[in-house]
MIZAMI-442742 format. One record per atom (N, C-alpha, C, O): x, y negated, z negated. Coordinates in steps of 0.1 Angstrom, whole numbers, padded with zeros to 4 digits, always signed. Layout:
REM MIZAMI-442742
XYZ/...
//
This chain:
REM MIZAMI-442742
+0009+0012+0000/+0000+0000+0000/+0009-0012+0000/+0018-0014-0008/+0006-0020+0009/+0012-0034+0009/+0010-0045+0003/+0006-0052+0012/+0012-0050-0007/+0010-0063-0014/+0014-0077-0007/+0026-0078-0004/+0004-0088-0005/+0009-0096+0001/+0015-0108-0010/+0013-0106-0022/+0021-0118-0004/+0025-0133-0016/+0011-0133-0024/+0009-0131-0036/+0001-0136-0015/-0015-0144-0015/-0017-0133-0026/-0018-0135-0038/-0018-0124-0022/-0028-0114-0036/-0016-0110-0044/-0019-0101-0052/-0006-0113-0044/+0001-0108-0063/-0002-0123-0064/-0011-0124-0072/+0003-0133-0060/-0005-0147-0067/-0021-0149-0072/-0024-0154-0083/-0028-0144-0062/-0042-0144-0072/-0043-0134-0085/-0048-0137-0096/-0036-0118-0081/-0034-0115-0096/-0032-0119-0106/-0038-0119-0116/-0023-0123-0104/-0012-0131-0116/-0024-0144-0122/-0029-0144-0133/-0026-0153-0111/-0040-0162-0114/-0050-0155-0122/-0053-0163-0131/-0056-0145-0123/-0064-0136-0126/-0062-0135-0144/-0068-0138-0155/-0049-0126-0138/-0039-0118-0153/-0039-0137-0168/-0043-0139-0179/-0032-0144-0157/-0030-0159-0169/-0043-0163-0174/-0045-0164-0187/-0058-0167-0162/-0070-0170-0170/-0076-0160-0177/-0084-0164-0186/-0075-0150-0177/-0077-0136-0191/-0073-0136-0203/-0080-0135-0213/-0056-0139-0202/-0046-0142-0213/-0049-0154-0218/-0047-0155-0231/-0055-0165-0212/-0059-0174-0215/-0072-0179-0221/-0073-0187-0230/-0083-0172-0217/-0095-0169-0225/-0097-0162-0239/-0103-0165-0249/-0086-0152-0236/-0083-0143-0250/-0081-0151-0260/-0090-0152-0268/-0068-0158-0261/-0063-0168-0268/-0071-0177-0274/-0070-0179-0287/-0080-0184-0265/-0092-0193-0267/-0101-0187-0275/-0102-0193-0286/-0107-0175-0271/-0111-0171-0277/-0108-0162-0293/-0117-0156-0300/-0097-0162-0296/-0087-0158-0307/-0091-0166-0316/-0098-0164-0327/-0086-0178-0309/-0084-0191-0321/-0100-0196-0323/-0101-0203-0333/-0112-0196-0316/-0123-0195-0323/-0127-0189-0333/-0132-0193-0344/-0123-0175-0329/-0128-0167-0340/-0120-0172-0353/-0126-0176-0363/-0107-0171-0353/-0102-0178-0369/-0103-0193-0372/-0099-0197-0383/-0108-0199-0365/-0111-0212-0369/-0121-0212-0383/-0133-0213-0381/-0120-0212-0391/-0125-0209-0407/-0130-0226-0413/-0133-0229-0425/-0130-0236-0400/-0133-0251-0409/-0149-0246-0409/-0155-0239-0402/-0154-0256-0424/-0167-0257-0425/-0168-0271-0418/-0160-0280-0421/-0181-0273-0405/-0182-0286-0400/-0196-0288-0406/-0205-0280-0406/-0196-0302-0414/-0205-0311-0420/-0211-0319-0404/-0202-0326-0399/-0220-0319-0399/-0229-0331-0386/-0231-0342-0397/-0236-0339-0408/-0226-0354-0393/-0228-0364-0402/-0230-0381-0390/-0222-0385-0382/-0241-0385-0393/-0237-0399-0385/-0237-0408-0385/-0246-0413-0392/-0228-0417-0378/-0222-0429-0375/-0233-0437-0379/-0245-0436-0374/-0228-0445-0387/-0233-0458-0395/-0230-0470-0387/-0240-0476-0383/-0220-0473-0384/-0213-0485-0372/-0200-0484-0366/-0191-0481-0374/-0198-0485-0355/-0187-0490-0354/-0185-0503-0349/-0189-0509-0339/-0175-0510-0360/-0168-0524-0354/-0158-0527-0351/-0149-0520-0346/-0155-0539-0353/-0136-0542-0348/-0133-0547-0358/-0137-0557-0364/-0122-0540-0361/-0114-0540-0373/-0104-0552-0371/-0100-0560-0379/-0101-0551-0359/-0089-0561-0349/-0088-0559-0337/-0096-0552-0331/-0075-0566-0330/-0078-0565-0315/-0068-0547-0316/-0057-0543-0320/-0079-0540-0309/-0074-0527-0305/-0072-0521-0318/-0063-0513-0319/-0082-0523-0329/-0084-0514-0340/-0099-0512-0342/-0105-0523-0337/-0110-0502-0347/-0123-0500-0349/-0123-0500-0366/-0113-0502-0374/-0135-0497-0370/-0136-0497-0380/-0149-0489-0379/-0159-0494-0373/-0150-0478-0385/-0162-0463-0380/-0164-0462-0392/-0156-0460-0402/-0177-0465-0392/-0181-0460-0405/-0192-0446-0405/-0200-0445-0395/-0194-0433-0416/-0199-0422-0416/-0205-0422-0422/-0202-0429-0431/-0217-0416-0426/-0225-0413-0438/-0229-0398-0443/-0235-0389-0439/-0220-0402-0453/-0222-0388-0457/-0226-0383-0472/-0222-0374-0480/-0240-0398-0473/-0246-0393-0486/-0256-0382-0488/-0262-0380-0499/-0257-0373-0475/-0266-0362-0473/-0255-0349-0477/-0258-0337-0478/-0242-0353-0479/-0233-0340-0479/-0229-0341-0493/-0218-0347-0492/-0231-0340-0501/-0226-0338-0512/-0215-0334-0515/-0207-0341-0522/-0211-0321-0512/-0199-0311-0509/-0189-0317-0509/-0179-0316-0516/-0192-0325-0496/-0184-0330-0481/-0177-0343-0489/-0164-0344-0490/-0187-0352-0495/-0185-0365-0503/-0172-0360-0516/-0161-0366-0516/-0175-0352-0522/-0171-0348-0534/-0158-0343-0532/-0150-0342-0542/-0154-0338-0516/-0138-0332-0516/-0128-0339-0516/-0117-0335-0517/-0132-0357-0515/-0126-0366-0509/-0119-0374-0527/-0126-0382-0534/-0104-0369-0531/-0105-0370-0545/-0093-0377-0547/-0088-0376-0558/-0087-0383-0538/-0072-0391-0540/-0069-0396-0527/-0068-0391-0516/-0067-0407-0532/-0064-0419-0521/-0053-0411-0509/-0045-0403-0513/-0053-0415-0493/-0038-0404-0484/-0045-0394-0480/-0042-0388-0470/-0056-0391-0486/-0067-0377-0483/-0070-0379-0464/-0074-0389-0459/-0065-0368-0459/-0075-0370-0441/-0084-0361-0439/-0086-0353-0448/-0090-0360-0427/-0101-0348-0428/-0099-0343-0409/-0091-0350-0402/-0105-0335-0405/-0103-0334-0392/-0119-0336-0387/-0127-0333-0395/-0123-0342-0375/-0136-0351-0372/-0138-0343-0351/-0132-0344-0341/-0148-0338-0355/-0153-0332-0342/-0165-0337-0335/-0176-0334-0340/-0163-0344-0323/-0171-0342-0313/-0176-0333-0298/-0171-0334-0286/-0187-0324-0303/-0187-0315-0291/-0172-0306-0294/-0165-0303-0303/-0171-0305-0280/-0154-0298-0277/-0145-0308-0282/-0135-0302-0284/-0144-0319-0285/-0133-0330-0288/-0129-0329-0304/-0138-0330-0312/-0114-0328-0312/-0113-0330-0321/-0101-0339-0326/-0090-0337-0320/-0103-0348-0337/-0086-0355-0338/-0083-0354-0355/-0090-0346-0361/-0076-0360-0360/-0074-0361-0377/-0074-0378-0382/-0064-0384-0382/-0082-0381-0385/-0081-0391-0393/-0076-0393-0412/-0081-0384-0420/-0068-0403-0418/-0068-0407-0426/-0083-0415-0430/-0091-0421-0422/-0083-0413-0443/-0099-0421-0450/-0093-0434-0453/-0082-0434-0459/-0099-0443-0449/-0093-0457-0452/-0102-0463-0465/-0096-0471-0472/-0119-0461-0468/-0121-0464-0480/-0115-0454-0491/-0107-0445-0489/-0121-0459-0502/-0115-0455-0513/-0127-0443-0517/-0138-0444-0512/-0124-0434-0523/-0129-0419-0531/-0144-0432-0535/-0154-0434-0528/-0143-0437-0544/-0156-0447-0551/-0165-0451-0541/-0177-0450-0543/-0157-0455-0529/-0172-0456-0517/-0181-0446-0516/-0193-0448-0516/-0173-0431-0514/-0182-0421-0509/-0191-0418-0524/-0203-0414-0525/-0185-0421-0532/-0198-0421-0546/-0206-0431-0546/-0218-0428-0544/-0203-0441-0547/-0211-0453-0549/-0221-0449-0535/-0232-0444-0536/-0215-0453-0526/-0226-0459-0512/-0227-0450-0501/-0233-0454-0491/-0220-0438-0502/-0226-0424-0493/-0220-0424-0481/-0226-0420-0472/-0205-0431-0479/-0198-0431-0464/-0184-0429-0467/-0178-0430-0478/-0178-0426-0454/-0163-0422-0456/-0160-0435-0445/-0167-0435-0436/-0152-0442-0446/-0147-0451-0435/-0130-0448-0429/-0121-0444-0435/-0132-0450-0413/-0120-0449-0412/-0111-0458-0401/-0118-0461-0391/-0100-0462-0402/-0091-0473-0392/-0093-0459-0379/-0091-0447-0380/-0097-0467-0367/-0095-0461-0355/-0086-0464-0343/-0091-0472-0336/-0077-0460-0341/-0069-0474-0325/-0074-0462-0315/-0071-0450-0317/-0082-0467-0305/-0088-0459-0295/-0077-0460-0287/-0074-0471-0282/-0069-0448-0284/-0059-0446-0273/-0068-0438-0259/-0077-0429-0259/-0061-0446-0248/-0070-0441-0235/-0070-0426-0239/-0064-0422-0249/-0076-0418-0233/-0082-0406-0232/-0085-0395-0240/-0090-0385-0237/-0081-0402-0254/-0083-0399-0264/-0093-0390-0271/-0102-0387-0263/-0094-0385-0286/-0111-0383-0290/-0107-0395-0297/-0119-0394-0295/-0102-0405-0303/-0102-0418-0309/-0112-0424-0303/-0123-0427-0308/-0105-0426-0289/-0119-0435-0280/-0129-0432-0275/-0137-0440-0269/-0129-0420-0277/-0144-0415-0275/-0151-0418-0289/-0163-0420-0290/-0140-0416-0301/-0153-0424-0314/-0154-0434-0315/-0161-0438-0324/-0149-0443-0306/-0150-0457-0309/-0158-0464-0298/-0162-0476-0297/-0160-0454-0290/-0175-0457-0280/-0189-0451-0286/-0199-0454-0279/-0190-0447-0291/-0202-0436-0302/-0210-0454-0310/-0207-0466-0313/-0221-0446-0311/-0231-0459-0317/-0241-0453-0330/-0244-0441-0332/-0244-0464-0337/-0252-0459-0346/-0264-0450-0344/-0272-0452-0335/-0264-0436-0354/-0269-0424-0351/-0260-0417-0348/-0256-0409-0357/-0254-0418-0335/-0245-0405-0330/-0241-0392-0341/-0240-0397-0353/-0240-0385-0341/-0236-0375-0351/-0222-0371-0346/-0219-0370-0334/-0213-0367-0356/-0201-0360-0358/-0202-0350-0367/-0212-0346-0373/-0192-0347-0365/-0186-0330-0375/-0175-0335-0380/-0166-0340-0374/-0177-0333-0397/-0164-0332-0403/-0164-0323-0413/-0173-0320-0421/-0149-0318-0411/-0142-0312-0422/-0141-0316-0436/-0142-0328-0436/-0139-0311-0450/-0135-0315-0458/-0121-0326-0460/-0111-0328-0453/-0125-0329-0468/-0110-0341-0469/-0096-0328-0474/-0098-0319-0482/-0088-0330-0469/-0069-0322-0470/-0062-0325-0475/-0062-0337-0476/-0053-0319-0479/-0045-0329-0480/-0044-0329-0494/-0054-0325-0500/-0034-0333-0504/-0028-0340-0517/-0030-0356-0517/-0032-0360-0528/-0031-0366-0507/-0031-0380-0509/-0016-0379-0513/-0007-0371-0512/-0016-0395-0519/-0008-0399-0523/-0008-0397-0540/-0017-0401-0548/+0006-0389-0542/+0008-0384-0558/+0011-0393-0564/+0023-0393-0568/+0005-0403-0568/+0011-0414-0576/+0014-0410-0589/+0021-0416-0596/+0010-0401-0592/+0016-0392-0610/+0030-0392-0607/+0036-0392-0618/+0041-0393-0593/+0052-0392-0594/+0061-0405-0598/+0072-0406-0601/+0048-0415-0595/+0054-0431-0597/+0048-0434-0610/+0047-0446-0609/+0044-0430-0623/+0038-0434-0631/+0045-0429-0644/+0053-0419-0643/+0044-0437-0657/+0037-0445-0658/+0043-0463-0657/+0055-0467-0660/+0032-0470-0652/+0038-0481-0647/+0052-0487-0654/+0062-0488-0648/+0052-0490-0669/+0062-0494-0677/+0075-0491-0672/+0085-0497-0669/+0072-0474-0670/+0085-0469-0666/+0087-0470-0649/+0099-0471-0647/+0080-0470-0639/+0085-0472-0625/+0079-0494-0622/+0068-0498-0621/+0085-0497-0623/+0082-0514-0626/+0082-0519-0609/+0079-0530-0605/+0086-0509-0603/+0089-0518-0588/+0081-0505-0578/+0084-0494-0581/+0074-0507-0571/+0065-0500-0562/+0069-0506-0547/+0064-0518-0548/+0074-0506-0536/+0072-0508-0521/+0068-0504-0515/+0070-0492-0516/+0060-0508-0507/+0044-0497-0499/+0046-0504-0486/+0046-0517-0485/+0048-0496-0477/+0054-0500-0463/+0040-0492-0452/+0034-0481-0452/+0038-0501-0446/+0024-0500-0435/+0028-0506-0421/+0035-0516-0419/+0024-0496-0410/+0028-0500-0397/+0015-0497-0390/+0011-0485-0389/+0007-0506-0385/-0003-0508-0377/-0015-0498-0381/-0019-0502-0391/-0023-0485-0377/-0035-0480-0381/-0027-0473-0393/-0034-0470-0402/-0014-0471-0394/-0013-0464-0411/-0019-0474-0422/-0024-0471-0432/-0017-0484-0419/-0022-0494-0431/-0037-0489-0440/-0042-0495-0450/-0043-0479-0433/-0058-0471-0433/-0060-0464-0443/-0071-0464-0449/-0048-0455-0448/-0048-0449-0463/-0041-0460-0474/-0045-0460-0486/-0032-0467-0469/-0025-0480-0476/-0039-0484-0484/-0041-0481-0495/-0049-0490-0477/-0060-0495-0481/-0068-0489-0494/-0072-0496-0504/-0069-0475-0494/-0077-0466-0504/-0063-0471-0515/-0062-0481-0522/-0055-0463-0513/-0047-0466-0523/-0048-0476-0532/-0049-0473-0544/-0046-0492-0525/-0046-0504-0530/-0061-0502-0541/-0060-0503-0553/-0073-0501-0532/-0083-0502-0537/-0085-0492-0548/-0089-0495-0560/-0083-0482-0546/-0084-0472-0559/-0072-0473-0571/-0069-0463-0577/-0068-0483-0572/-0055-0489-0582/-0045-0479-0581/-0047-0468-0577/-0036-0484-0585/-0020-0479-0597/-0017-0484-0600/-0005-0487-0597/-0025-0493-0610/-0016-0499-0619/-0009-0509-0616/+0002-0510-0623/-0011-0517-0606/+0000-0526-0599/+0001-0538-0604/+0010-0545-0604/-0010-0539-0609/-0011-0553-0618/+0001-0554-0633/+0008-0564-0636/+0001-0540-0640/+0008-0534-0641/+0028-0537-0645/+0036-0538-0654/+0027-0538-0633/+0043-0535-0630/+0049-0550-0626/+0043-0560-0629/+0058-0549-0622/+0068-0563-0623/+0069-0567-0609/+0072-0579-0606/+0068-0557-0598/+0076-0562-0584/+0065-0553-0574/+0070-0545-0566/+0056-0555-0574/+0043-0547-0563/+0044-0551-0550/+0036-0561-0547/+0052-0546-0537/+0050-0556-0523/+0047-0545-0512/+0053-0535-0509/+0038-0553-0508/+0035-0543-0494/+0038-0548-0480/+0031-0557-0475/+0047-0543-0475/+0054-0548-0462/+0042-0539-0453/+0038-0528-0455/+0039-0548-0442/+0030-0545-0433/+0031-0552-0420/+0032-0564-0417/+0033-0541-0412/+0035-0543-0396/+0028-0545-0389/+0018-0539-0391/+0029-0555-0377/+0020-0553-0365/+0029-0562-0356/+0039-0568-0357/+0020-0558-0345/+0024-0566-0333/+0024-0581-0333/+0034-0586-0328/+0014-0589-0337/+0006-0602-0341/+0001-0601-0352/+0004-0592-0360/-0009-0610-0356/-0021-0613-0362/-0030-0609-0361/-0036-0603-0370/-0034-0611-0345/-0046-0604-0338/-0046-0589-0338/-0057-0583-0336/-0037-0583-0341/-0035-0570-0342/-0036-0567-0357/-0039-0555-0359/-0034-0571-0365/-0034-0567-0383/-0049-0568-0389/-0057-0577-0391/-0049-0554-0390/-0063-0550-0398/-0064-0556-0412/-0055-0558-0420/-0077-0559-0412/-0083-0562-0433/-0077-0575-0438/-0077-0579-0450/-0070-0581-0428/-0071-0594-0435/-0077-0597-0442/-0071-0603-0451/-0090-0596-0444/-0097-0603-0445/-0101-0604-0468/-0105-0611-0477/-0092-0587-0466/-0089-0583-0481/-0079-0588-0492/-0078-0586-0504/-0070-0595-0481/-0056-0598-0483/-0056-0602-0499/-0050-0597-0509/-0064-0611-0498/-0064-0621-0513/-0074-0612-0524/-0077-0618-0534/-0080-0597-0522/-0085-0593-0530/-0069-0579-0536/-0065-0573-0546/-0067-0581-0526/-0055-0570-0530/-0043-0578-0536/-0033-0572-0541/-0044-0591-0533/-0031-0600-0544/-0035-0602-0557/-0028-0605-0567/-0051-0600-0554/-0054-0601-0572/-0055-0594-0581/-0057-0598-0592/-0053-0581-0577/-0042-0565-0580/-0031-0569-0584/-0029-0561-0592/-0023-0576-0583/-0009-0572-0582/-0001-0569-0570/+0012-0570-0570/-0007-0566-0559/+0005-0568-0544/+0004-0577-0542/-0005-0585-0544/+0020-0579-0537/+0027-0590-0536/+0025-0585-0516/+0029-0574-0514/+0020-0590-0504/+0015-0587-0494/+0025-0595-0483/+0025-0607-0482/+0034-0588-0476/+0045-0591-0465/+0043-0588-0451/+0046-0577-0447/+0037-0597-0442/+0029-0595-0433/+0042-0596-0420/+0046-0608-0417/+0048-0587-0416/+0057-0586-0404/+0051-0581-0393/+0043-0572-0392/+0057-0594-0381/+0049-0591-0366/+0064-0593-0360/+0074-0600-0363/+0057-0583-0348/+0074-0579-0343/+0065-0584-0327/+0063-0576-0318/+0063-0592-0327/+0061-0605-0312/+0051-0614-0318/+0040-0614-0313/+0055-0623-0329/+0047-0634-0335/+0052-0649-0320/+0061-0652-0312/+0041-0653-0322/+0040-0668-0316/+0054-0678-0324/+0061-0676-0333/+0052-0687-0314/+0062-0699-0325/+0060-0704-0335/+0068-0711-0342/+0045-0701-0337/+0039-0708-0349/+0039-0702-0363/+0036-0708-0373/+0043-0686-0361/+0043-0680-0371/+0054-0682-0380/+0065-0681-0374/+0055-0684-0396/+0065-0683-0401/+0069-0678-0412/+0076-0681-0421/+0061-0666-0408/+0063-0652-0420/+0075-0650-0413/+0082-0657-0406/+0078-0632-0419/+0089-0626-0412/+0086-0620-0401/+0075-0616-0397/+0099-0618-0394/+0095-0612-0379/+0104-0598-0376/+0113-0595-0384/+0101-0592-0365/+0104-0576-0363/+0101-0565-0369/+0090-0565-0375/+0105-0558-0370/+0102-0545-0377/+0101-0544-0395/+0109-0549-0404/+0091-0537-0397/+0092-0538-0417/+0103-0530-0417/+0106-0531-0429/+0110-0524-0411/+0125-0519-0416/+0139-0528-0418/+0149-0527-0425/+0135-0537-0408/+0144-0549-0408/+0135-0559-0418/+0141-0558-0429/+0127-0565-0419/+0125-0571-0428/+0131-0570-0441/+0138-0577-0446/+0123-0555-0447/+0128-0552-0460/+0147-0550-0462/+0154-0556-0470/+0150-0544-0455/+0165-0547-0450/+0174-0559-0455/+0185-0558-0459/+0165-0570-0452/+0169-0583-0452/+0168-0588-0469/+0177-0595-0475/+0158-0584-0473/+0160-0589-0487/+0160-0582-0496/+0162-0585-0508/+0156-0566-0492/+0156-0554-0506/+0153-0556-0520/+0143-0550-0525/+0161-0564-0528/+0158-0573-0537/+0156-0557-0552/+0149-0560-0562/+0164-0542-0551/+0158-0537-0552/+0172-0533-0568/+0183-0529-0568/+0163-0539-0578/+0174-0545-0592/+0174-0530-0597/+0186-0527-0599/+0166-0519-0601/+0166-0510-0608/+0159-0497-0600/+0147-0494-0601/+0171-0491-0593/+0167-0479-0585/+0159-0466-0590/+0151-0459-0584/+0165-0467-0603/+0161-0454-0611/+0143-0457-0616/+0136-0447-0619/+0138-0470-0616/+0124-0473-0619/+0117-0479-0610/+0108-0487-0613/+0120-0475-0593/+0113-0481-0581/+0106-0465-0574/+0111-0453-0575/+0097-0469-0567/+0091-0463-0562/+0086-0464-0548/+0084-0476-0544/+0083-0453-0539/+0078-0462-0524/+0065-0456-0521/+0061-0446-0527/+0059-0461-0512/+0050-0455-0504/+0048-0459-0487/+0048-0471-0483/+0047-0448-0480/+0050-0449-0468/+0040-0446-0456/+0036-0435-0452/+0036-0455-0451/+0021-0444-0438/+0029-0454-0425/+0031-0466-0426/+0032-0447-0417/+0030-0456-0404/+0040-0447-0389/+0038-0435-0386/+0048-0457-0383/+0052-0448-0370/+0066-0441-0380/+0071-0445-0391/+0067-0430-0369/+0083-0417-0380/+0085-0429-0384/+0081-0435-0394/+0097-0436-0370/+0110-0439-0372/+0110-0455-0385/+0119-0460-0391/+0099-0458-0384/+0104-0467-0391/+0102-0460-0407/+0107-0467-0416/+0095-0447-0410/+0096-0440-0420/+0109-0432-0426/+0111-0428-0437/+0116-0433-0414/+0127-0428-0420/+0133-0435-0419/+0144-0431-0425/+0136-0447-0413/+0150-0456-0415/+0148-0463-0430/+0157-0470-0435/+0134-0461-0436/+0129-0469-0447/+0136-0459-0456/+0147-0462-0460/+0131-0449-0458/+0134-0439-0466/+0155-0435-0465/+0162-0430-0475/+0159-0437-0457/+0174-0437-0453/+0178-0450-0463/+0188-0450-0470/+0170-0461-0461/+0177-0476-0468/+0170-0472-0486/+0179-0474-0494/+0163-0468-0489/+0160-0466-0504/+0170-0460-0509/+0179-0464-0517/+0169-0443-0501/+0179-0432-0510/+0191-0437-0505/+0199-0432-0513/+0198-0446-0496/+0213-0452-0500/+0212-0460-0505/+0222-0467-0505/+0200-0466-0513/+0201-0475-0527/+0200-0471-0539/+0204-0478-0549/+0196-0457-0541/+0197-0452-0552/+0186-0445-0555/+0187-0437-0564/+0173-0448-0549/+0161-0444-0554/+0159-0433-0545/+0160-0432-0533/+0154-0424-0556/+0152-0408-0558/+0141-0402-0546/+0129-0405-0547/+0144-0396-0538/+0137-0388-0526/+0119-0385-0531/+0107-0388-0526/+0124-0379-0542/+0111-0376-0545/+0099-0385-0549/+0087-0382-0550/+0107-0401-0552/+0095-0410-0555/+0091-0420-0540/+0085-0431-0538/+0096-0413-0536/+0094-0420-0520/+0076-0409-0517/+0075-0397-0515/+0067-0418-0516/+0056-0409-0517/+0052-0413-0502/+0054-0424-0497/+0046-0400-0493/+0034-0399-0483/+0027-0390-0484/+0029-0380-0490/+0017-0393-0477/+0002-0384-0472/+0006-0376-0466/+0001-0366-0471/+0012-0373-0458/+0016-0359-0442/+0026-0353-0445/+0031-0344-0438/
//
């Protein structure tokens, strides 16, 4: 029998969509998430090229109740589409007022932008909240860690937020600053909170790495910023926290631990 190019290529075509279905169907079967349908309350604009999605999920009880430390994310399904969000309110929202909120930046082809085209009603699927958060028991108690730096780069600023809002104590401590990145102005989420989170205790460092001429905070990256003034008197009682792109996570975490301060109080969510 003769085999031509054409039919061992359609075999093979054949053999790969089989192998391929299998698989598919593999990872269905172990997929073990419990999905909560829950729906969209609003979506608005957080900023230029940020959303602000709000969920309701005072019908879930369960769902509401897993969400128990600030850094918590959950995984969020539409249809066939799924992505991972960080919870940007605080654990007390979903008790108090029956929603999970979250920072969204709709990247083209995304499921981000597909939730950030979704309207009130629309229903989602979510997962329980994952995750440890942020362990702030490793930064505590305040007396003894006196200096906190909390570093935010554009939609990470989303669990930054719960955090702030759900306290540590920052009022607390001696040296509370949160270095926060963006592109502009127009790009930096929750302004609008700024002055409710200084009356906490953060001390709030707003770095844009392509500010106007008018701007005259600091400019470029929060790794260069903080760089610039560190200011960081007692390593052994400082602490950090970190959400945003790697590299500026690890050049941050590179400039702490060659200052002295201990790996382990360097806290993230992921």
């Amino acid at each position: 029998m003769t085999v031509t190019k054409s039919s061992a290529l359609r075999h093979l075509s054949r053999l790969v969509l089989r192998r391929g279905l299998a698989v598919s169907a593999a990872a269905l079967r172990h997929d073990t998430t419990v999905w909560t349908p829950t729906p969209l309350v609003k979506v608005s604009s957080a900023a230029e090229s940020l959303f602000l999605v709000t969920v309701d999920v005072s019908r879930s009880p369960e769902l509401a109740a897993s969400y128990t430390s600030a850094g918590q994310y959950l995984h969020l399904r539409r249809r066939d589409r799924r992505t991972v969000l960080a919870i940007s309110s605080p654990p007390s929202i979903a008790a108090s007022s029956g929603v999970f909120e979250f920072l969204v930046k709709p990247i083209a082809g995304s499921t981000a932008e597909l939730l950030c085209e979704l309207r009130r009603g629309d229903v989602v699927e979510l997962s329980s909240a994952v995750g440890g958060g942020f362990d702030v028991d490793r930064i505590s108690p305040p007396d003894k860690y006196q200096t906190v730096l909390i570093f935010a780069t554009g939609s990470g600023i989303s669990p930054i937020r719960s955090l702030i809002e759900t306290g540590f104590d920052a009022d607390k401590r001696k040296d509370v600053r949160l270095y926060y990145g963006a592109t502009n102005l127009n790009r930096m989420a929750y302004r609008e909170r700024f002055q409710e989170w200084k009356s906490t205790g953060v001390n709030i460092v707003p770095v844009l790495s392509h500010a106007d001429d008018t701007w005259r905070g600091e400019r470029g990256f929060v790794q260069d910023a903080f760089a610039r003034v560190k200011r960081i008197l007692s390593p052994e009682s400082t602490g950090a926290v970190l959400c945003g792109y790697r590299k500026m996570a690890e050049e941050v975490t590179s400039i702490l631990v060659s200052d002295g301060v201990a790996s382990e109080k360097i806290l993230k969510n992921f």
